[in-house]
C-alpha positions as CSV (number, residue, x, y, z in Angstrom):
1,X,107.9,195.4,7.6
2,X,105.5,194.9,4.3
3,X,105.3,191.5,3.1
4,X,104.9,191.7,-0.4
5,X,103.4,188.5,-2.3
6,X,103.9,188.6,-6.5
7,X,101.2,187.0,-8.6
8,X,103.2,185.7,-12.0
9,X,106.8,184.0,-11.6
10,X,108.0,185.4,-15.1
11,X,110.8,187.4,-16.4
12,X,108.9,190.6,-14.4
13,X,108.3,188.8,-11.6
14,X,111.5,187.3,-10.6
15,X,113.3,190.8,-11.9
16,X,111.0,192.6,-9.4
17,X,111.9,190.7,-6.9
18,X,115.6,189.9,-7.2
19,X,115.7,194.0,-7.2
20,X,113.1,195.3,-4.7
21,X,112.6,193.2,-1.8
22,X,114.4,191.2,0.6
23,X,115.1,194.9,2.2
24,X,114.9,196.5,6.0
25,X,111.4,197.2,4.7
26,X,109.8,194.9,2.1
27,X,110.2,191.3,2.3
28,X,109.0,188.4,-0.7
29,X,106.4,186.1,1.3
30,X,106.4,184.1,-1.9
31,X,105.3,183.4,-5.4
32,X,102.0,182.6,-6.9
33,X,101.8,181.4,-10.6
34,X,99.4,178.8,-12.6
35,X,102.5,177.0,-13.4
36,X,104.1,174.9,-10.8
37,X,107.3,174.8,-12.3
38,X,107.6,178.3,-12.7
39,X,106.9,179.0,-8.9
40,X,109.5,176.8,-7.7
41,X,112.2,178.5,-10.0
42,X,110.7,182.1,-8.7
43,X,111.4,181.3,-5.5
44,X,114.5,179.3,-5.7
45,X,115.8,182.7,-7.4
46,X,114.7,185.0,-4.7
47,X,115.1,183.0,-1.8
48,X,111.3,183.0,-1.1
49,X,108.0,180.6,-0.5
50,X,106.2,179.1,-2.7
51,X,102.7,179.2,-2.8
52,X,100.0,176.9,-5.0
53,X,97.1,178.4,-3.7
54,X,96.7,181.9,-4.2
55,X,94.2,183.1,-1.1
56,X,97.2,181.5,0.9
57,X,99.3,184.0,-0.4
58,X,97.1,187.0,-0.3
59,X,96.4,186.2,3.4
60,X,100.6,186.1,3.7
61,X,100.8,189.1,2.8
62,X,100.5,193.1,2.7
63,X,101.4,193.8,-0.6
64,X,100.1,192.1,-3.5
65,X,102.4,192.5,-6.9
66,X,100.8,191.4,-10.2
67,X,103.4,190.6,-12.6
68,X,101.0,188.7,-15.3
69,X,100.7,189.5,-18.7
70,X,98.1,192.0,-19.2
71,X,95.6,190.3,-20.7
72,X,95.1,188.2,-17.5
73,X,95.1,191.1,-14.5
74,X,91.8,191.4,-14.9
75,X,91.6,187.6,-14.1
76,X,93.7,187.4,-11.5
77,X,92.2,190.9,-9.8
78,X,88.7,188.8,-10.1
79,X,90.5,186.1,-8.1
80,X,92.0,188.6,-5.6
81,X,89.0,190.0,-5.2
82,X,86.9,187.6,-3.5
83,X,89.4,187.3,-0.6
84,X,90.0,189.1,2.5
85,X,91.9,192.0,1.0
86,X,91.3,194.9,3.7
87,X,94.0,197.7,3.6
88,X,96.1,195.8,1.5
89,X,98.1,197.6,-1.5
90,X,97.3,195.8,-5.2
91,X,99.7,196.7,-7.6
92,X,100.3,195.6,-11.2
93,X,103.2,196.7,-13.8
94,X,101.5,197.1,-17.3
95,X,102.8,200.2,-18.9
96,X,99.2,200.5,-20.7
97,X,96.5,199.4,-18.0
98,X,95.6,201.8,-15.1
99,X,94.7,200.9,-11.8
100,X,91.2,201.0,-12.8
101,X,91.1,197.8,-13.5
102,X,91.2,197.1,-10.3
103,X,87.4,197.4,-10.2
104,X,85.4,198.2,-7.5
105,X,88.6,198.2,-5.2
106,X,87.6,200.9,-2.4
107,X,84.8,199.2,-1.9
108,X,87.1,196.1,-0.6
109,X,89.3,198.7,1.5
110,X,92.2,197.7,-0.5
111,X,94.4,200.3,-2.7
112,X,95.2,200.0,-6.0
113,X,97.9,201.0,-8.3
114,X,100.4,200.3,-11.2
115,X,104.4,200.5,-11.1
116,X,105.8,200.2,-14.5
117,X,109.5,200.2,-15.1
118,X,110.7,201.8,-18.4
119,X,112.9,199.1,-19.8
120,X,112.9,195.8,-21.5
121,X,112.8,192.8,-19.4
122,X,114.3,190.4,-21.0
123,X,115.9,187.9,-18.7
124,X,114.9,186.1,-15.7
125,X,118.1,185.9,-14.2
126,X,119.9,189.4,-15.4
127,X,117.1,192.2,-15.8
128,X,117.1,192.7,-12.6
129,X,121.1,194.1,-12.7
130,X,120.0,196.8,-15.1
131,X,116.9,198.2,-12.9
132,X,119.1,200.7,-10.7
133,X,119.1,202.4,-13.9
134,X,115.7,202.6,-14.9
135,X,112.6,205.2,-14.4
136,X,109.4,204.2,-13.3
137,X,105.9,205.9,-13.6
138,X,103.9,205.6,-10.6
139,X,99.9,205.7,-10.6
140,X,96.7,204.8,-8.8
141,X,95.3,205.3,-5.6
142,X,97.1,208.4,-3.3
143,X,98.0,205.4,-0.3
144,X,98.9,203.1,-2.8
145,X,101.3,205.3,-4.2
146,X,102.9,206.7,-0.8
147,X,103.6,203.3,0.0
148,X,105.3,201.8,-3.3
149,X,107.2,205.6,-3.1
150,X,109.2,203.9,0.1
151,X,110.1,201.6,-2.3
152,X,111.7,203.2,-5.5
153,X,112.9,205.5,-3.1
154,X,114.6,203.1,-0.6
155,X,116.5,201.9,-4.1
156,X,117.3,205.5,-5.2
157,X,115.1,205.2,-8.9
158,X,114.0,208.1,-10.6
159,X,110.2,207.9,-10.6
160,X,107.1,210.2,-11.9
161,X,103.5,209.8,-10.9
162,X,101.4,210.2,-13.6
163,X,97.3,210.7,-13.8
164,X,95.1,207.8,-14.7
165,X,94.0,209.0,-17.3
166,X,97.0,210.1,-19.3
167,X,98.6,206.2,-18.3
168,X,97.6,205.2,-22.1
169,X,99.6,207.7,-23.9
170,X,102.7,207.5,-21.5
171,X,102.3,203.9,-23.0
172,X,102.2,204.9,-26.5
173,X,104.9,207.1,-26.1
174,X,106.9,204.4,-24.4
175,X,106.3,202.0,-27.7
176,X,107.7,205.1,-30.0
177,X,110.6,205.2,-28.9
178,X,111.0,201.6,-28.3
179,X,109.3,198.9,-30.7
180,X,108.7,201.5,-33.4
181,X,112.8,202.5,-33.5
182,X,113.1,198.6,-34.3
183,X,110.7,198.7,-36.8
184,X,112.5,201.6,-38.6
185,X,115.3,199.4,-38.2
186,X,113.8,196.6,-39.7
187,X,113.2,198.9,-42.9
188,X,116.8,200.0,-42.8
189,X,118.1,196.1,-43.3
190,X,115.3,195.7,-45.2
191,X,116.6,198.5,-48.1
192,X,120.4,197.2,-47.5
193,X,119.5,193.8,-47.8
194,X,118.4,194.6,-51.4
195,X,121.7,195.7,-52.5
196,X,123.7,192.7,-51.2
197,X,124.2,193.3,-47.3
198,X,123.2,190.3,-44.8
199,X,121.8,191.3,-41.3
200,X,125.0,190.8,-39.9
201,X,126.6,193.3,-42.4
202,X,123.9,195.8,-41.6
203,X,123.6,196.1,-38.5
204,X,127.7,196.6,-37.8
205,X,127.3,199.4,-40.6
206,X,124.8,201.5,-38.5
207,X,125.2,200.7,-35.2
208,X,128.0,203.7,-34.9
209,X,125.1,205.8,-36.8
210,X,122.2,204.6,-34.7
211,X,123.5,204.6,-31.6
212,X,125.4,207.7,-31.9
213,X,122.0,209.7,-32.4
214,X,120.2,208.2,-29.7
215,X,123.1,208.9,-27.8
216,X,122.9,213.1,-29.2
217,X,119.0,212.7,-28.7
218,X,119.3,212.0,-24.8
219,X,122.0,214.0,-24.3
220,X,121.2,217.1,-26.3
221,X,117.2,216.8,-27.0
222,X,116.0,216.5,-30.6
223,X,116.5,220.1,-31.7
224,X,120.0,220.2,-31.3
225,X,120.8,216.7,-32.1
226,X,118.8,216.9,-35.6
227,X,120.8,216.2,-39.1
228,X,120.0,215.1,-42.7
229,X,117.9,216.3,-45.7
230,X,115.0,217.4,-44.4
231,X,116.7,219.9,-41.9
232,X,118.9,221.0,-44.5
233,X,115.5,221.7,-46.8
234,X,117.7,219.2,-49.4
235,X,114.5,218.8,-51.8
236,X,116.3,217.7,-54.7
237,X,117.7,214.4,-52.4
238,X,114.7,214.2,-50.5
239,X,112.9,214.0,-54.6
240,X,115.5,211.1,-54.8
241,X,114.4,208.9,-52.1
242,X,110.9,209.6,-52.9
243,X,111.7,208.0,-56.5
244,X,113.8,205.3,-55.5
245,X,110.8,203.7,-53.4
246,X,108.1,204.6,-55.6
247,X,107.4,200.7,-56.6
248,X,104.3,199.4,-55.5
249,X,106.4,196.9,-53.4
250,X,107.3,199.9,-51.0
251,X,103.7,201.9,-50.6
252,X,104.0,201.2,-46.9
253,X,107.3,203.0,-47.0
254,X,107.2,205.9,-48.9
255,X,104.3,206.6,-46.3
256,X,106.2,206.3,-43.3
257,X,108.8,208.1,-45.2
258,X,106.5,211.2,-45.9
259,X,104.9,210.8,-42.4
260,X,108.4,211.2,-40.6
261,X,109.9,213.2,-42.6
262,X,107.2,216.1,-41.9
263,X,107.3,215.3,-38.3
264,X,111.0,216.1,-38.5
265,X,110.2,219.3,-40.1
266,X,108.4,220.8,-37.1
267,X,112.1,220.1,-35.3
268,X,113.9,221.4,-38.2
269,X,111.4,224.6,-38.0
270,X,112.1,224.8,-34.6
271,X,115.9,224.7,-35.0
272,X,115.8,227.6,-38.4
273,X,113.1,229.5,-37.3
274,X,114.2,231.4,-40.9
275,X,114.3,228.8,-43.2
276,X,111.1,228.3,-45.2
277,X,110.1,224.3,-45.7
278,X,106.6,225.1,-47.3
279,X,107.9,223.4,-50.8
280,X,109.4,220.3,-48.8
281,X,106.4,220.0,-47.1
282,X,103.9,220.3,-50.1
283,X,106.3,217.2,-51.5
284,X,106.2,215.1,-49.0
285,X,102.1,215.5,-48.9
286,X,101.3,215.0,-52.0
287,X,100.2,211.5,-52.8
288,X,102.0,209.0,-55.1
289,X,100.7,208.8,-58.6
């Protein structure tokens, strides 16, 4: 039986809790956090300890989960550090940070690693539901990982484990097709708004358009799920929507716009390996008057 101990008693905490542990295998000794409060609600939630004094809990247990933000791991791992951590795993979940931040951790004979789910944590309470769902990346130290593998396997999750040094673009790729979608969004309601839609309005007019394409794009893969001007090598509309945003009040868009719109073209290329785009791609590069 691992005890696992989880260092931060917020929305990734409590959700990695409610869903991992608590099992044959891996058991919650408790919750360590700066803010009281926050412990006792942890636990309440997971039916686990509470623990105000953190080399209490690293001494409780065989498994140490960081769930802080990530600007503080390298705080709390200074902290950890300084205890008796022998053979003990160290884990944290940041989608960007490696487990080198764990500094100097061999030298401790502890093992080091990161688990980071791909999804949106967004509740304390219901995350957790959606998790059985969800693919994680794995990466860190080779007896780290073996034993954090028991874990998304004993809960049937797909998982991947990825090299250290590639954990930084996983991340980047991860904020693509997540906070940079809303941001596309955003310019969406932003052009709709202009013409007399609210948010409301806007968002019930796309959602079937969004969501349908995401949809195609996980199902099918972006070649075949592809649509619109620029795979139909539609210059003239494409001239259009250059025109219409050509204001200085939408520089910043026309060069997303032109940016996308040629990385759609390598799709598009992909997809009519016959069709020439070198005029729709001369338009889209050159630069606004």
């Amino acid at each position: 039986m691992y005890k696992v101990g989880i260092i931060g008693a917020g929305k990734v905490g409590i959700s990695v809790g409610l869903y991992f542990f608590n099992t044959d295998e891996f058991e919650i000794s408790g919750y360590y956090s700066k803010s009281l409060d926050s412990i006792k609600y942890a636990s309440k939630m997971t039916n686990s300890a509470q623990f105000n004094n953190l080399e209490k809990l690293v001494n409780k247990s065989d498994i140490l989960i960081i769930t802080t933000p990530d600007d503080s791991i390298s705080e709390v791992w200074e902290k950890v550090s300084h205890f008796n951590i022998q053979n003990k795993i160290i884990c944290h979940c940041s989608g960007s940070l490696s487990s080198e931040i764990f500094f100097d951790i061999s030298s401790k004979g502890a093992h080091g690693c990161s688990l980071h789910p791909l999804m949106a944590i967004s509740s304390k309470e219901n995350s957790y539901k959606d998790m059985n769902n969800t693919f994680f990346t794995l990466e860190g130290d080779k007896k780290a990982i073996e034993v954090i593998e028991k874990l998304l396997i004993s809960k049937n999750n797909q998982y991947k484990i990825i090299h250290t040094m590639d954990k930084i673009k996983y991340h980047l790729a991860s904020v693509f097709l997540s906070n940079l979608v809303l941001s596309l969004g955003n310019i969406s309601l932003g052009l709709l708004e202009e013409y007399g839609f609210d948010e409301k309005d806007a968002l019930n007019a796309f959602s079937s358009l969004a969501i349908g394409n995401l949809k195609n794009f996980f199902e099918k893969g972006v070649v075949d799920s592809i649509t619109g001007p620029v795979e139909r090598n539609d210059i003239g509309t494409i001239e259009n929507h250059l025109k219409s945003i050509s204001s200085d009040n939408y520089i910043d868009v026309d060069k997303i716009y032109r940016l996308l719109s040629l990385e759609i073209i390598k799709v598009a290329e992909k997809k009519h390996k016959d069709r020439d785009y070198k005029n729709l791609k001369g338009l889209l590069r050159k630069e606004r008057l």
